[in-house]
C-alpha positions in Angstrom: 0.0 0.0 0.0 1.4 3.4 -1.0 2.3 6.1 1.9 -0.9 8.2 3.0 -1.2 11.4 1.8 -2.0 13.6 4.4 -2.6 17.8 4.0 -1.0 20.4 6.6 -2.9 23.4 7.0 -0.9 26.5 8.4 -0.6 29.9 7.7 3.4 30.0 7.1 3.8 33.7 7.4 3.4 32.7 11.3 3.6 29.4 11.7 6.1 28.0 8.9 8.8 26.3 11.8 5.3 24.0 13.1 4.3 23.5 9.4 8.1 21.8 8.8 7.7 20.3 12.2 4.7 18.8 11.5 5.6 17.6 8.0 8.8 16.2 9.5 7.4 14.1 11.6 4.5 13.3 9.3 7.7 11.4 7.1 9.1 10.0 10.1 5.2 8.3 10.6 5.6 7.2 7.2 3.3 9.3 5.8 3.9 11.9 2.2 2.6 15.4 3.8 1.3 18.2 1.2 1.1 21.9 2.8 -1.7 24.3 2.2 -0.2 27.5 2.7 -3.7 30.0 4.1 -2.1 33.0 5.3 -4.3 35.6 4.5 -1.0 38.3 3.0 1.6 37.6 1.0 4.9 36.4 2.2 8.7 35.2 1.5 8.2 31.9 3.0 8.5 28.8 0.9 8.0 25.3 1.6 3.9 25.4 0.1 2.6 22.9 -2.2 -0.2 24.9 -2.7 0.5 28.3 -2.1 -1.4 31.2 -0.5 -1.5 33.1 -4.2 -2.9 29.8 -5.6 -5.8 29.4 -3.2 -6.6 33.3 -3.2 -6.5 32.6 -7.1 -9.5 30.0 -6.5 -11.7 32.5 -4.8 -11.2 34.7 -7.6 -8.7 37.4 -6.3 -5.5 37.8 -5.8 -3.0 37.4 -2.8 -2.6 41.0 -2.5 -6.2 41.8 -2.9 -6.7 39.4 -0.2 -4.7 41.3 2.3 -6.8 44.1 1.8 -9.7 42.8 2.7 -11.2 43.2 6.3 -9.8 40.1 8.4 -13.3 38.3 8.4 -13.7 38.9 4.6 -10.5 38.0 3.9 -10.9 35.0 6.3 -14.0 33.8 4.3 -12.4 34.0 1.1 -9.7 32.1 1.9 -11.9 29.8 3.6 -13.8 29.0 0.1 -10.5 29.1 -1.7 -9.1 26.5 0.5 -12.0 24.0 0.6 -12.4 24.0 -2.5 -8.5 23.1 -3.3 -9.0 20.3 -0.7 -12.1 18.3 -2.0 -10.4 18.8 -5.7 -7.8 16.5 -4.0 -10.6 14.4 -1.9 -12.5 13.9 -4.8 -9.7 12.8 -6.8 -8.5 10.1 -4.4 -5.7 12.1 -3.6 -5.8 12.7 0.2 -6.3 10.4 3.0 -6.3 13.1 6.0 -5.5 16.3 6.9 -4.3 17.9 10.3 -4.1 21.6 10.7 -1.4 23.5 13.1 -2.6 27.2 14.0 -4.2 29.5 17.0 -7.7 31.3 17.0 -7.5 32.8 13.6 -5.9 29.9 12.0 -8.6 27.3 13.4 -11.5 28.9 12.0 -10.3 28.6 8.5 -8.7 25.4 9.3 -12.1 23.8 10.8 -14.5 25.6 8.6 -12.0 23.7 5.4 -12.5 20.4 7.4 -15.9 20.5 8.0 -16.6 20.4 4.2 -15.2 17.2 4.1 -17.1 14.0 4.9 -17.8 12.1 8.4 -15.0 9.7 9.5 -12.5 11.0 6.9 -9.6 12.0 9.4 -8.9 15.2 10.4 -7.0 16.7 13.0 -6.8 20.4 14.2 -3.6 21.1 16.6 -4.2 24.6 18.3 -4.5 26.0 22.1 -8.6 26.8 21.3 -8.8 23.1 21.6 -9.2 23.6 25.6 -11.3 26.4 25.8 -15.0 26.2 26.2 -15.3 27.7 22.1 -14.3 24.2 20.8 -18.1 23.3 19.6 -18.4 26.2 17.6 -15.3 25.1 16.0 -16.3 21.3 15.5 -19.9 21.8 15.0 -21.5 18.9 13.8 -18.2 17.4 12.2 -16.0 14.7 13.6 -12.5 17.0 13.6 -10.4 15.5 16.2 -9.0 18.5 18.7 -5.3 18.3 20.0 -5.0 21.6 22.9 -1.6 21.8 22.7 -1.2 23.5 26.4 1.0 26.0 25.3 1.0 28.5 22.2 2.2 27.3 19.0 5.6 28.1 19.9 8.0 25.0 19.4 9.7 22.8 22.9 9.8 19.9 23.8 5.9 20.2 25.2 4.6 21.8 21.9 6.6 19.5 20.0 5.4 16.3 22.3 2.0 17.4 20.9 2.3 17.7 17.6 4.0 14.1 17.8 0.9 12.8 18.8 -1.0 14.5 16.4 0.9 13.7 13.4 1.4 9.8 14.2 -2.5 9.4 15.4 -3.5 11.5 12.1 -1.2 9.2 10.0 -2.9 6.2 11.8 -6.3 7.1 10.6 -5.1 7.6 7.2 -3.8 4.9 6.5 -7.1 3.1 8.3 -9.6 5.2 6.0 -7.4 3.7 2.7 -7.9 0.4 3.7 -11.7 1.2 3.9 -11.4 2.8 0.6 -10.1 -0.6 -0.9 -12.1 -3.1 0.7 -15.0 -4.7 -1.0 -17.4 -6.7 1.4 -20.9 -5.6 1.9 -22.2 -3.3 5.3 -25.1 -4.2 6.7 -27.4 -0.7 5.9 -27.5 1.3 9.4 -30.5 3.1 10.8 -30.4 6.2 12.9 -32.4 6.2 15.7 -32.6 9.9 17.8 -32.8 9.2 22.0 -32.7 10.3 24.8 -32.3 9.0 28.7 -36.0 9.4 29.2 -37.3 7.4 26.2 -34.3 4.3 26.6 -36.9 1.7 26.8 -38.2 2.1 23.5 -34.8 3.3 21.9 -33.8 -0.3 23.3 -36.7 -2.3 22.1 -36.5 -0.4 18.6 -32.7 -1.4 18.4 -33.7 -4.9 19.7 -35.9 -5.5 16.4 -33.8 -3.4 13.6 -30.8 -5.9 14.7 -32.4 -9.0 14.6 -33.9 -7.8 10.9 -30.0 -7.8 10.0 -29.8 -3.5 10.5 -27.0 -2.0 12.1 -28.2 1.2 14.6 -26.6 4.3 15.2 -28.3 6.4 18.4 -28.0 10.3 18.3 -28.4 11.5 21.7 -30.8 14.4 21.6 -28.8 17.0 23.2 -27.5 19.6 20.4 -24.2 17.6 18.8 -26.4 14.5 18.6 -29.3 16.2 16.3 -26.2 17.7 14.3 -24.4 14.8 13.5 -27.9 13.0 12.6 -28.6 15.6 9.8 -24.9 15.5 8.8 -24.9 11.6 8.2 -28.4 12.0 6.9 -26.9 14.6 4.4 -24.4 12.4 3.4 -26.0 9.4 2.1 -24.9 6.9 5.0 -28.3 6.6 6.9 -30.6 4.1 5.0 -33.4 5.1 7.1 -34.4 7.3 10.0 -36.5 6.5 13.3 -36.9 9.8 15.2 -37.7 9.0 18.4 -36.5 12.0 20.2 -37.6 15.5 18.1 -37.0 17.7 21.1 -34.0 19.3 20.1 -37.0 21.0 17.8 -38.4 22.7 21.8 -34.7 23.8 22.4 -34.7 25.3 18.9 -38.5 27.7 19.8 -37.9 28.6 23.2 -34.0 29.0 23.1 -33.0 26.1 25.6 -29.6 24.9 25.7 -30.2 21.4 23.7 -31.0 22.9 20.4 -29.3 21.2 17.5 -30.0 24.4 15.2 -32.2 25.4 12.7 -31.4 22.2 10.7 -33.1 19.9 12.3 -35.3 17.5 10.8 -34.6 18.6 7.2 -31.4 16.5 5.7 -33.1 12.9 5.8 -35.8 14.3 3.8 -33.8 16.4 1.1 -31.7 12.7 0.8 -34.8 10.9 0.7 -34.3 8.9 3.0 -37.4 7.0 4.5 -38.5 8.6 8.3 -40.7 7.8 11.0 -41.0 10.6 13.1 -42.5 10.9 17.0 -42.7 13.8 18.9 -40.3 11.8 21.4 -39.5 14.2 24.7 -40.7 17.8 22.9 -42.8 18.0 26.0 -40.1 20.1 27.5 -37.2 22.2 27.0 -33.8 22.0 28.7 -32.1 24.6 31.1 -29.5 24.9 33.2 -29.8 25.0 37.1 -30.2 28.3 37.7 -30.1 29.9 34.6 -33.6 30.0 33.1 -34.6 33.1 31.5 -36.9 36.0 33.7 -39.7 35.6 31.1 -40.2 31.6 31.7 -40.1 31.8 35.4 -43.4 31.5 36.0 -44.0 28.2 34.0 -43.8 24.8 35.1 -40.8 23.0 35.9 -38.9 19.5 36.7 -35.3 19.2 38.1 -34.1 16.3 36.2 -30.8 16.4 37.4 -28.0 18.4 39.0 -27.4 20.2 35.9 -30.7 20.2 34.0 -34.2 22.0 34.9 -36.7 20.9 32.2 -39.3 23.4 31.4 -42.7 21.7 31.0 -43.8 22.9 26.8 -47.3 24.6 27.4 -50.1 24.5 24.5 -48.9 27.2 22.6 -45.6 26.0 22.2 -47.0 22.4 21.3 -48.9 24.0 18.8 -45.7 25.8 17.1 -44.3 22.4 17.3 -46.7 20.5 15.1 -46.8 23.6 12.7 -42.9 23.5 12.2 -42.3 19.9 12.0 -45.2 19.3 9.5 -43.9 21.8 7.3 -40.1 20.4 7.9 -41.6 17.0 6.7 -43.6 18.6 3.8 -40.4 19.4 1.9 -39.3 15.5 2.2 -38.4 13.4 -1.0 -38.9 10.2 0.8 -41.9 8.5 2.7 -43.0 10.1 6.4 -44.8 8.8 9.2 -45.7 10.6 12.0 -46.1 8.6 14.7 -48.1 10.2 18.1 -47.9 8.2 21.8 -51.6 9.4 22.6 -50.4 8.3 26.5 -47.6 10.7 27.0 -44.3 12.0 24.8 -42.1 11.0 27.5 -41.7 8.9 31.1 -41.9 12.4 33.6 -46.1 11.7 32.9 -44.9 10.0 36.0 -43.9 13.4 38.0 -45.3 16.3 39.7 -44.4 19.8 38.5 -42.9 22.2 40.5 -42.5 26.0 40.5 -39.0 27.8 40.0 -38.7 26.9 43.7 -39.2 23.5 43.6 -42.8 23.3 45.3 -45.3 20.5 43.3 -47.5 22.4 41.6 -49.4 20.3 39.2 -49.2 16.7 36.9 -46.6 17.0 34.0 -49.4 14.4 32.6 -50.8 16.7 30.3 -53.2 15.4 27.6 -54.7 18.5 26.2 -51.8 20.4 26.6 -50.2 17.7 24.1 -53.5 17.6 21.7 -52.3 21.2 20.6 -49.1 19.1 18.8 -51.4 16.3 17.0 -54.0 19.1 16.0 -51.8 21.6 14.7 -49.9 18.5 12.8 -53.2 17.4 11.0 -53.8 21.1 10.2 -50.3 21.3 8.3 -48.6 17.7 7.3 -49.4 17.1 3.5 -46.7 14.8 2.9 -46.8 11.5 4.7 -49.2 10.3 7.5 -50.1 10.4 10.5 -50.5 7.3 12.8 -52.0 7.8 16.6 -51.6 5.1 18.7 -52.8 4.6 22.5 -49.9 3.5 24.1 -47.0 5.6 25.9 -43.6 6.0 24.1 -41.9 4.1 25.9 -44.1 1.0 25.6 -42.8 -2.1 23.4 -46.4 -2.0 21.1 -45.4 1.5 20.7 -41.5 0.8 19.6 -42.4 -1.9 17.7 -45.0 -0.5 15.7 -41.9 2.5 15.0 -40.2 -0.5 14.0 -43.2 -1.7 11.4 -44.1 1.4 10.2 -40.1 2.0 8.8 -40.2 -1.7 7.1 -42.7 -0.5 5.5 -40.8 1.3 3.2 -37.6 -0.4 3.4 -38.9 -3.8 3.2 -42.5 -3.3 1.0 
């Protein structure tokens, strides 16, 4: 098998000593590096295979015009320059990783460039933003894997220790994903299945069934990243169907609490086609912090799940909302959609007593009109697909299986 090749992003007008580092080592691993050279103005430094001029050239400008730009224009350019230089070289079977050396600046190009490229090709970002509390925005929904190298990119023996590790564990991936590329047996087709804690006895019982039908199942847990990288595998063709248990990433998203997987949601597996069964899985509630809930909610109904999470009981209106924007999320789907409705409750707290923002019971989080709003709304909007009500809780098997049914349906007709 021929030596990986592996691309090392820097900007070398400030970090060319780490590039040669890097590359160095990269050898040593036996791996052939390539350097991307995204410094944002020109410079005298060589040691680019693709050069700063090229990749401004790419964007349509030049390197000098570049460096005029405003730092977050000029950032962006570069930023479509450079992606599109490295999925040229993806696209030709002529890169099997990449790992990117730089600080703050650096790392948002870098990351933006990586995330462009597919889930579980490797990719590795060196840079001290890997320890701060910023590093989702950098990942997002992509699998980049973040090396904080404790200091600044300034080259010792700790610095250097860490780009060690980087550049053999990037090299090790590589030369992993081209043996993937080359092999030729079958994969059983994998199912995605959203969950949560609260909803584990049917997210069990539905993986149960889709195994012993010969599926393999991937759980997204319903927390933000999870609903992310559901849509991203969605996007990318790897998902041959979708059972989405656990929608409430979709009550983050409306009222602003802190599991919200974005404005995405629930949107890729139907662009792709890809079959769904959908249930409003845990939307009766949003997620907060202890202790940080908004003024304007603090009057609503509440549950302390945990020592970190209060969950904010979803009132009529926002039910309502819900089954307006998921039926017209499902509307724009190329593929078959069932909505599937738990008539008995969306999730297991049907077993608790609300509280106030002070903890005092207040009330039943068993709420059947309050959910009604969802299902009626839903009939008002859904033209694509159908809508299945069943009188069982979520987290009964009849319920799970039926899931389980309901997506045979179009897989297996």
């Amino acid at each position: 098998m021929s030596r990986p090749k592996i691309a090392v992003l820097a900007t070398l007008d400030s970090k060319d000593d780490a590039a040669r580092f890097t590359c160095g080592v990269l050898r040593d691993a036996g791996a052939e590096p390539w350097v991307m050279d995204l410094s944002l103005r020109p410079h005298d430094n060589a040691g680019a295979d693709i050069g700063g001029a090229a990749l401004a050239k790419a964007s349509g400008v030049t390197w000098e015009e570049l460096a005029a730009m405003e730092r977050s224009q000029a950032a962006e350019t570069m930023i479509a320059g450079g992606t599109k230089s490295l999925l040229q070289k993806f696209e030709t079977g002529d890169l099997s990783g990449v790992i990117g050396v730089g600080g703050a600046n650096g790392s948002t190009v870098f990351c933006a460039m990586m995330r462009a490229l597919p889930s579980l090709f490797p990719k590795v970002m060196v840079t001290p933003v890997a320890a701060t509390a910023a590093v989702q925005w950098y990942v997002a929904e992509s699998d980049i894997a973040m090396f904080p190298t404790i200091g600044d990119i300034v080259l010792n023996r700790i610095t250097r220790a860490v780009m060690e590790n980087a550049a053999f564990a990037v090299t090790g991936m590589a030369t992993s994903w081209d043996k993937r590329c080359i092999r030729t047996e079958d994969h059983q087709p994998l199912i995605g299945v959203s969950s949560f804690g609260n909803l584990q006895k049917s997210v069990d019982r539905i993986t149960k069934w889709l195994e012993a039908r010969g599926y393999e199942v991937m759980h997204f847990h319903a927390s933000g990243p999870g609903g992310k990288a559901l849509e991203n595998l969605a996007g990318q063709g790897e998902l041959t169907g979708v059972i989405d248990l656990t929608t409430s990433e979709l009550t983050d998203l409306l009222t602003g609490g802190v599991y919200s997987a974005g404005d995405g949601r629930l949107r890729s597996a139907g662009a792709a086609g890809i079959p769904q069964v959908v249930v409003p899985g845990a939307i009766d509630h949003t997620n907060w912090w202890v202790g940080e809930c908004p003024e304007r909610y603090k009057s609503r109904e509440f549950y302390q799940y945990n020592v970190e999470i209060l969950l904010m009981r979803t009132n009529a209106e926002e039910m309502a909302a819900l089954g307006q924007m998921m039926a017209e999320r499902l509307n724009d789907a190329k593929g078959p959609v069932t909505v599937m409705i738990p008539t008995q409750g969306f999730s297991q707290h049907i077993i608790r007593e609300t509280q106030d923002i002070d903890g005092n019971a207040i009330g039943s989080w068993l709420q059947p009109e309050t959910d009604q709003a969802f299902t009626d709304t839903m009939r008002q909007h859904l033209t694509h697909g159908r809508i299945v009500e069943l009188d069982f809780h979520i987290n009964d098997h009849e319920f799970a299986d039926a899931c389980v049914e309901e997506l045979m349906k179009s897989l297996e007709p």
